[in-house]
Each structure stands twice: as C-alpha cells, then as structure tokens.
C-alpha positions as CSV (number, residue, x, y, z in Angstrom):
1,X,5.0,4.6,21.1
2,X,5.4,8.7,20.7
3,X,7.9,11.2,19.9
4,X,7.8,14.9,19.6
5,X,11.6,15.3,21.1
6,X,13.2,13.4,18.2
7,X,13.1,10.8,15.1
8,X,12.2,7.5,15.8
9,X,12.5,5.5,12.4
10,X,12.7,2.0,11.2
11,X,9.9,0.2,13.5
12,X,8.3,-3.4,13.4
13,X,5.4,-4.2,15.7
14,X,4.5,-7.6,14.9
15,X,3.0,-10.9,16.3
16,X,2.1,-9.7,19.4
17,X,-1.3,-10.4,21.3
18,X,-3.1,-7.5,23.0
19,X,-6.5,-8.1,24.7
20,X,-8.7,-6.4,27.1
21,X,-7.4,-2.5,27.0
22,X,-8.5,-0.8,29.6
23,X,-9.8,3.2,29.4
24,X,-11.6,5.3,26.7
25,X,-9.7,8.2,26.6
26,X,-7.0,10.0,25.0
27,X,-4.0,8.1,25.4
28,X,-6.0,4.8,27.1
29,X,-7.6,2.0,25.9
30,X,-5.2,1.0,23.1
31,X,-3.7,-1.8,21.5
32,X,-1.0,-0.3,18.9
33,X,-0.2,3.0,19.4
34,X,2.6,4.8,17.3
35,X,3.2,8.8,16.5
36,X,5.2,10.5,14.3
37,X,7.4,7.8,13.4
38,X,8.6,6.8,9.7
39,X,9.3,3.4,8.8
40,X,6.9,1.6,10.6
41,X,5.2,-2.3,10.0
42,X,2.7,-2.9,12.3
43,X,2.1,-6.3,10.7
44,X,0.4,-10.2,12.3
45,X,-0.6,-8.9,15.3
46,X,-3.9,-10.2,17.6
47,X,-5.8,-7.3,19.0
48,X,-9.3,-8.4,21.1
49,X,-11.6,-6.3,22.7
50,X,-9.4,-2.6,22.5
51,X,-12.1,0.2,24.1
52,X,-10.5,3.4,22.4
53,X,-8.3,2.2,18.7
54,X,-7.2,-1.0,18.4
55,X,-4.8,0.1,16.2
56,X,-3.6,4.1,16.1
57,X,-1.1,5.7,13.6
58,X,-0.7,8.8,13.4
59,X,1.4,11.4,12.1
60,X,3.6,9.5,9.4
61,X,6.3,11.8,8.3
62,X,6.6,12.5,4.6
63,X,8.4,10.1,2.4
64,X,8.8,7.7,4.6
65,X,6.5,4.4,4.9
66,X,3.6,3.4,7.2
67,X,2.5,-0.7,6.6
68,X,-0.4,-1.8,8.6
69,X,-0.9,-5.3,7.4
70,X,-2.4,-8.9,8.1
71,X,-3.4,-8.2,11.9
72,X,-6.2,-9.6,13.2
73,X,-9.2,-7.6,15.1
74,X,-12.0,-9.1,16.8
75,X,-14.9,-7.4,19.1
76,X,-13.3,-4.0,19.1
77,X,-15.3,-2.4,21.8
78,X,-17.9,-4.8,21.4
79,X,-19.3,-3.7,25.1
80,X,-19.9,-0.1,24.3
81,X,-17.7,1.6,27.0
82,X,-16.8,4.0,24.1
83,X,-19.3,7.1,23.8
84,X,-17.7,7.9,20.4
85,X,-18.2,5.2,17.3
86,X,-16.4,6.7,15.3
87,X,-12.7,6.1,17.2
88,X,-12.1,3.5,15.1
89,X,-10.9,-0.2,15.3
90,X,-7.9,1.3,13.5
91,X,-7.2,4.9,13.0
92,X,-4.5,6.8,11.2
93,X,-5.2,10.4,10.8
94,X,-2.8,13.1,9.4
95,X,-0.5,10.7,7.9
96,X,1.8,12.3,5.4
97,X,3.9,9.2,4.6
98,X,4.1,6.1,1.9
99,X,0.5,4.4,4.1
100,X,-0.2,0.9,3.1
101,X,-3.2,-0.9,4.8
102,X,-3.4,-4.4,3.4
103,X,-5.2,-7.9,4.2
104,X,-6.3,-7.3,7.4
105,X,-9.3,-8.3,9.3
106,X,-11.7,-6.6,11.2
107,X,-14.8,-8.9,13.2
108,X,-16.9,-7.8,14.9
109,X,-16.5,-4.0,15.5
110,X,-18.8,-1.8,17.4
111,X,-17.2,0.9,15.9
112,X,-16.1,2.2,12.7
113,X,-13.8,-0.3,11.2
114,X,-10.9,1.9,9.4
115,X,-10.8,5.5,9.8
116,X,-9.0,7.8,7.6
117,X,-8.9,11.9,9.0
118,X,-7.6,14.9,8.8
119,X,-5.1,13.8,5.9
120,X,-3.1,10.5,3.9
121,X,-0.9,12.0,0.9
122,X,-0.7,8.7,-0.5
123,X,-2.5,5.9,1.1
124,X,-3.8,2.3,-0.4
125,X,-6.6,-0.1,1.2
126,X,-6.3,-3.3,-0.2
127,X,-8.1,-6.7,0.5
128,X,-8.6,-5.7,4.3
129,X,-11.9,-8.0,5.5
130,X,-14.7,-6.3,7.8
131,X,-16.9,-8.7,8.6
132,X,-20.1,-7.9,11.0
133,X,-19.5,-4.6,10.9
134,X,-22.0,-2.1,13.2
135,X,-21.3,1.4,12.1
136,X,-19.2,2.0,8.7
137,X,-16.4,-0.1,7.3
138,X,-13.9,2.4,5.8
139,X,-14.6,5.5,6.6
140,X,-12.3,8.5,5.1
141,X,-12.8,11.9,5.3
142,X,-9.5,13.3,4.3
143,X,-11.0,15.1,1.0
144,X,-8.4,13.2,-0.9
145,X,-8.5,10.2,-3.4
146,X,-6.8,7.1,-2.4
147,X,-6.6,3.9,-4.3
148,X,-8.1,1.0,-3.1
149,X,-8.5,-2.6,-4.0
150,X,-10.5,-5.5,-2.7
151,X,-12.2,-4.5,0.4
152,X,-14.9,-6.7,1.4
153,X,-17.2,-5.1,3.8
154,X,-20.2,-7.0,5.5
155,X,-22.5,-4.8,8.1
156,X,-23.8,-7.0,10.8
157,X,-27.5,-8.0,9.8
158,X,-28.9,-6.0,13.1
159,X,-26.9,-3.1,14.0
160,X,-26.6,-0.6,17.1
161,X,-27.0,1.9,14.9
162,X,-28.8,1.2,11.5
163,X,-28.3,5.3,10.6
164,X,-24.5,5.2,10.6
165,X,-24.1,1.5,9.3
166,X,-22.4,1.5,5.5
167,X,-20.0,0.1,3.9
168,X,-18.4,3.2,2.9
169,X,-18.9,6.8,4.0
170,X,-17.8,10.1,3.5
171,X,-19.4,12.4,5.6
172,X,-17.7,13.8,8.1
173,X,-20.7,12.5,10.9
174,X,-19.0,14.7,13.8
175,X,-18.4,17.8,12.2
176,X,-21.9,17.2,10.1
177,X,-20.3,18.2,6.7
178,X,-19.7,16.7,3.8
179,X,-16.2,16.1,2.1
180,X,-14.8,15.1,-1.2
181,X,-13.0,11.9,-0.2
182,X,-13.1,9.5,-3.1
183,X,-12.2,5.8,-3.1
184,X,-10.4,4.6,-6.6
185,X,-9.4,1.0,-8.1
186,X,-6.2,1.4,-9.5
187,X,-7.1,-0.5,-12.4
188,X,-10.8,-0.3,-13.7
189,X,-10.1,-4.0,-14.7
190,X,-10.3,-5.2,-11.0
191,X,-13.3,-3.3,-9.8
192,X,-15.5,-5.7,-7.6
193,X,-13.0,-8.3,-8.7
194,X,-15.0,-12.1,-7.8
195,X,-12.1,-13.2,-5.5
196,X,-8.8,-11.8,-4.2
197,X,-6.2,-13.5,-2.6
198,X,-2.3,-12.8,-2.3
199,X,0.6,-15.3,-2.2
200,X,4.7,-14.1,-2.2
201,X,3.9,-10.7,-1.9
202,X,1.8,-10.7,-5.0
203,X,-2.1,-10.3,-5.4
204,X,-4.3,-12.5,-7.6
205,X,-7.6,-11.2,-8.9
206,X,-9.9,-13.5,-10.4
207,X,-13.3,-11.4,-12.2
208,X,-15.4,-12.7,-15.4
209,X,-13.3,-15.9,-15.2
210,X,-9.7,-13.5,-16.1
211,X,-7.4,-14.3,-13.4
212,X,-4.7,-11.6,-13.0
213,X,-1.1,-11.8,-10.9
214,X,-0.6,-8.3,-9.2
215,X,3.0,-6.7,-8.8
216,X,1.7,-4.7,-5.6
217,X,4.5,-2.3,-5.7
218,X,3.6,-0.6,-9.8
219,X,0.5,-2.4,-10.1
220,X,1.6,-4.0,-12.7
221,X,0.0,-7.3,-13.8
222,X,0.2,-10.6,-15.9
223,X,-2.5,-12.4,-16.8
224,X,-3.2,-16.6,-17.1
225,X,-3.1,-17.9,-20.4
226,X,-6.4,-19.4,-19.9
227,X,-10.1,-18.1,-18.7
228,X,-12.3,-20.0,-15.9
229,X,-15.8,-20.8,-16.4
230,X,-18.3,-20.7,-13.2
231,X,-15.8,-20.1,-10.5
232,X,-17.0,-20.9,-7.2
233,X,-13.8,-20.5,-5.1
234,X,-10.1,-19.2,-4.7
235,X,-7.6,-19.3,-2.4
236,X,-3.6,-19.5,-2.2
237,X,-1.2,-22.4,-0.2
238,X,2.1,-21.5,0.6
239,X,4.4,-24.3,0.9
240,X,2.0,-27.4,-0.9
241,X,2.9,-30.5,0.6
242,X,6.3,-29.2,1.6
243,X,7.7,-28.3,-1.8
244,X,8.8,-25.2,-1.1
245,X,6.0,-23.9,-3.8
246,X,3.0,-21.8,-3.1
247,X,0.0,-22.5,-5.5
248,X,-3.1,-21.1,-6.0
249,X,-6.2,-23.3,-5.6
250,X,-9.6,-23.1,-7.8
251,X,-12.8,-24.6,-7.5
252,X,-15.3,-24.4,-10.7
253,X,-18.5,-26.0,-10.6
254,X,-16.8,-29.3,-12.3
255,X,-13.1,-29.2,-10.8
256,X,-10.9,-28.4,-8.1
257,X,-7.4,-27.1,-9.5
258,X,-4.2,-26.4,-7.9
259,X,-2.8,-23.5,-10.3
260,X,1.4,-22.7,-10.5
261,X,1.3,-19.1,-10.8
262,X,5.2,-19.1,-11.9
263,X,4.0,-21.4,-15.0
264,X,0.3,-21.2,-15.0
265,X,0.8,-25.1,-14.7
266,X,-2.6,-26.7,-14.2
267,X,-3.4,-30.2,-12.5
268,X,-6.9,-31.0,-12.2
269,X,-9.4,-33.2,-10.3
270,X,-12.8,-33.4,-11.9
271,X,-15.6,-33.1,-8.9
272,X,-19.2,-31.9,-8.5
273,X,-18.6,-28.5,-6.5
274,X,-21.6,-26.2,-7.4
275,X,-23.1,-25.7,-4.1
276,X,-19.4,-24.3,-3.0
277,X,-19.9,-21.3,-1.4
278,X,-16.6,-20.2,0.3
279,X,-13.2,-21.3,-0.1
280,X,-10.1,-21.1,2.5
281,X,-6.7,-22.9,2.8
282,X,-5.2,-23.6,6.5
283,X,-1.6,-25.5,6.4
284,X,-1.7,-28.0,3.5
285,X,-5.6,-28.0,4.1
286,X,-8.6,-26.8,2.1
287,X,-11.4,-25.9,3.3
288,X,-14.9,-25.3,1.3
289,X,-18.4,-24.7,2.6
290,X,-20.6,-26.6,0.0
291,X,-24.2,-25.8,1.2
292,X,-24.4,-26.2,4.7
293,X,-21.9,-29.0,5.2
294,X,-18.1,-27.6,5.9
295,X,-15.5,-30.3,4.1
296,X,-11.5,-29.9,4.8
297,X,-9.1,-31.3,1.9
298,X,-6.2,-32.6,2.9
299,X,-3.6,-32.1,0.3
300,X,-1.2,-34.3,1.6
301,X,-3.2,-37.2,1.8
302,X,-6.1,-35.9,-0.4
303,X,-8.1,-37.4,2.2
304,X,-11.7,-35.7,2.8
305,X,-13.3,-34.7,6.4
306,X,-16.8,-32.9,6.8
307,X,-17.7,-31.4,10.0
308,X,-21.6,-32.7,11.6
309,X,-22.6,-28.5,12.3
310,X,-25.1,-27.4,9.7
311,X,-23.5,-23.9,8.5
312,X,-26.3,-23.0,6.3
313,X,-26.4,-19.2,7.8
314,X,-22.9,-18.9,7.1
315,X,-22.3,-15.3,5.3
316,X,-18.4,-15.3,5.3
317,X,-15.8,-17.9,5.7
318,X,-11.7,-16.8,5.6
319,X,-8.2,-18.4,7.9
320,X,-6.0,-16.4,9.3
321,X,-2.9,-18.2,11.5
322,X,-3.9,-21.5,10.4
323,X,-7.5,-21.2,12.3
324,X,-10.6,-21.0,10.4
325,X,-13.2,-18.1,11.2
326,X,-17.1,-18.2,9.8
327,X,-20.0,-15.3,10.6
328,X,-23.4,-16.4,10.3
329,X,-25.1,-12.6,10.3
330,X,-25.3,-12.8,14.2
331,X,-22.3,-15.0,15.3
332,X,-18.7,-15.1,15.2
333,X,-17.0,-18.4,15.1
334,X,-13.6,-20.3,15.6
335,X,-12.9,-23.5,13.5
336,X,-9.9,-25.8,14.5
337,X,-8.9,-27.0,10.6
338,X,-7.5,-30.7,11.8
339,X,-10.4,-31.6,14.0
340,X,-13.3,-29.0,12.2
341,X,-14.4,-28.1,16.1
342,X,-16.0,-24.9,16.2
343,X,-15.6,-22.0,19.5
344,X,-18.2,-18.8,19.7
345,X,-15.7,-16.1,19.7
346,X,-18.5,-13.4,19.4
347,X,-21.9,-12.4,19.8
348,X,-24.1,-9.5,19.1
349,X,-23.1,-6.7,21.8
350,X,-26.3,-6.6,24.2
C-alpha cells in the first residue's frame, strides 16, 4: 500500500497470514508493504518465508504515528534467494513520524532482523524477540538516538555469515562507513532488565528482584511494594480463570506466585522450582522448562502435565497466539500447549 498522489491516513493491517512471497526485487517479495502513510498499526500479523521485507514501512509523515507491533516472523528468507542481507525482515527507513516497534518476534532470519535507515525522528524498540538470528538483530544507521527497551537478541549458534552476525550494529556495512546511531534505555533503572513482559497496555520490568509497572506512553512507572529474591521466571495472563483480571505470574526458586498488579495482591504456592529456566503463559496455562523436562500448569484446574521430549538444548522459550515456540541453537519448534506435542517449524538454511 503506496501513495505519492495523495494522503492516505488512519490504517490497520492486522491478523492477517502472509507466506511464501514470491520475487527479490523492488516492489516483490513482500509481506506488509506501506508508504507514506500516517496513522498506521501494522499489529498480530503471521509473516513466513517473505524473500525481500517481511514487513516494509516507509516514509511516515511527521507527526503522525507508525505502530508495528506483536506480529509474528518466522524463516524470513531462510532459502537465500536474496543477494542482499541486509533487506531486512522488517524495514522502515526515512520515517519522520511518532514510530513504535514493540513485542514482536523475529525466528529464524537469514537476514538482518530490524533495520532502521536513512532516518526515524522519534522511534522506540521495545521487547521485540530475535531469536536465531544469522546476520544482526537491530541494525540502525540513521545517526540518530532512539530509545529502546527490552530487546532480546539471540544469533543462531552457526551462522551464514559469522562477520556480519551481532546483536547490534552500527555500521553502515553497504556504504562501508561508520555512523553515530546510538541505542538508549529510557530509564537507566531498566537496563538489561532480568525479564519483561507487558499486560493491558502496560510493561512490567522485573531486575535485582525490583519489579516495575511501565506507563508506555510517559514512561512513567510504579513500583511493587515488595522485592523478589532468586527469580527464575515471569510472565503475564490475561483473563485468569475467566475473571476478567490479568495477573502477572512469578516463579522464585521456592514459589510460584500469581501477582495483582492493580493491588500488588499476592497468593502463593510454595514449590521447588530452581532448575526453572524459562517461563511462558498460553490461555489459562503456564508453562516452565525446569531442566530438560517442559511442565504446563493449568490454572484452572491447577493440574500439572510434563511433555516425554528432553529439551535440554533449549536456548529460548516464548507463546505467541496461544502456541508455544522453543529454539534449541539449531532448531525452531512448535508446541501445542493442551497436548505439549511439538512440530519442526525450522531448520538451519542449507
């Protein structure tokens, strides 16, 4: 979606499923395209295997706002057909508008995960997941300082390219220069924050046992009455057991907890849970890798399954539209939450 001829304003792309593009060209091989257009959410969208961007923004008028938010990436041009890593898995150069790039995930790319060119006036990147990442994660070269927040970026463990895989990168590889882009927390409180998780629009940083509820919008921020000790795992349930609440749920090494982040309301259930490793939540289910055994809670029934697969490689662990997703370094995987089934989704390109 383009426009040179006049405005186009006041867009929503969302939960839409896009696989297979076709072409690496200009103007082929997207999934989400959108130019000069204001207003725009681009938000719960599926994107799998896109050969030029999976998602491409450009050209965000000033003033007016550019959300790119909880979509779903996996294998962006895992095969190759590109020539040029560095078209991203989502692009969005020259952008002059309000550019908000939140809690998105990225799996598998064999590209660069999130580009930022040419220009973002005033751009954040918060708690967006890149996971198996074989070139570099966020990637902006705008010379510019933008706020950002809770990234987690892991680079696959045997990339294409070991000499452009990082994290985070400023150098402008095509143009071989280098540029002043700077990434900035906007609170030196939540630097590498321990977990990160967001429930009713707000964000919830837990770091040194201080757990923090985020107004997004001012950054703003109100803090639990009480500190943690040996957190192992956090994650947020909208809707527990059909209450209409959402809670945030803790594991320490000696408890699981089901927090009320309107009252700071505690219940707890006393448990051994130091070999937890990662923590998700699925419909009314938890789910925690403890060692190399994956268990699923159910909080309706508090009844407890464990699936027979030995996850010891496991890196990573998140849900996203009620389906759980683990990477093992190498692999991608699927995980139905009732039944704990797992589906390869991905493999190292070849």
């Amino acid at each position: 979606m383009a426009t040179n001829k006049g405005p186009v304003r006041n867009v929503q792309i969302t939960n839409n499923i896009v696989t297979n593009t076709i072409g690496t060209e200009a103007g082929w091989g997207y999934g989400i395209h959108t130019r000069n257009i204001g207003n725009v959410e681009i938000s719960h969208n599926y994107i799998e295997h896109a050969t030029r961007h999976s998602i491409y923004v450009r050209e965000s008028p000033k003033h007016l706002k550019l959300i790119v938010q909880d979509n779903f990436i996996l294998n962006h041009d895992l095969k190759g057909k590109n020539p040029r890593w560095y078209c991203a898995a989502l692009n969005c150069p020259d952008n002059q508008g309000i550019t908000r790039i939140s809690d998105n995930y990225f799996i598998n790319s064999n590209a660069v995960g999130i580009a930022v060119m040419l220009s973002a006036n005033d751009l954040e990147l918060v708690n967006n997941q890149i996971i198996g990442e074989h070139y570099i994660g966020i990637w902006p070269v705008t010379g510019e300082i933008h706020k950002a927040l809770g990234n987690s970026i892991l680079l696959h463990s045997n990339p294409v390219h070991p000499k452009w895989c990082h994290k985070i990168n400023f150098f402008d590889w095509p143009n071989g220069k280098e540029t002043t882009s700077r990434l900035e927390s906007p609170n030196v409180r939540w630097e590498q924050p321990d977990f990160i998780c967001k429930l009713a629009g707000d964000l919830y940083i837990m770091k040194d046992g201080r757990l923090d509820k985020i107004t997004r919008t001012t950054w703003a921020f109100q803090s639990a009455p009480n500190n943690w000790s040996n957190v192992k795992g956090m994650c947020a349930v909208e809707n527990v057991r059909g209450s209409g609440l959402g809670k945030l749920c803790i594991i320490t090494e000696t408890g699981f907890f089901e927090v009320n982040p309107e009252t700071w309301e505690i219940a707890e259930q006393v448990g051994d849970w130091s070999e937890t490793r990662f923590m998700a939540a699925t419909n009314n289910h938890i789910h925690v890798l403890k060692g190399s055994t994956l268990q699923s809670i159910n909080l309706m029934s508090q009844e407890m399954a464990s699936s027979s697969h030995d996850w010891t490689a496991v890196q990573w662990m998140c849900a996203w539209d009620n389906q759980l997703y683990l990477y093992d370094g190498q692999a991608h995987y699927r995980v139905n939450p009732n039944t704990l089934e797992q589906t390869l989704i991905s493999q190292p390109p070849k």
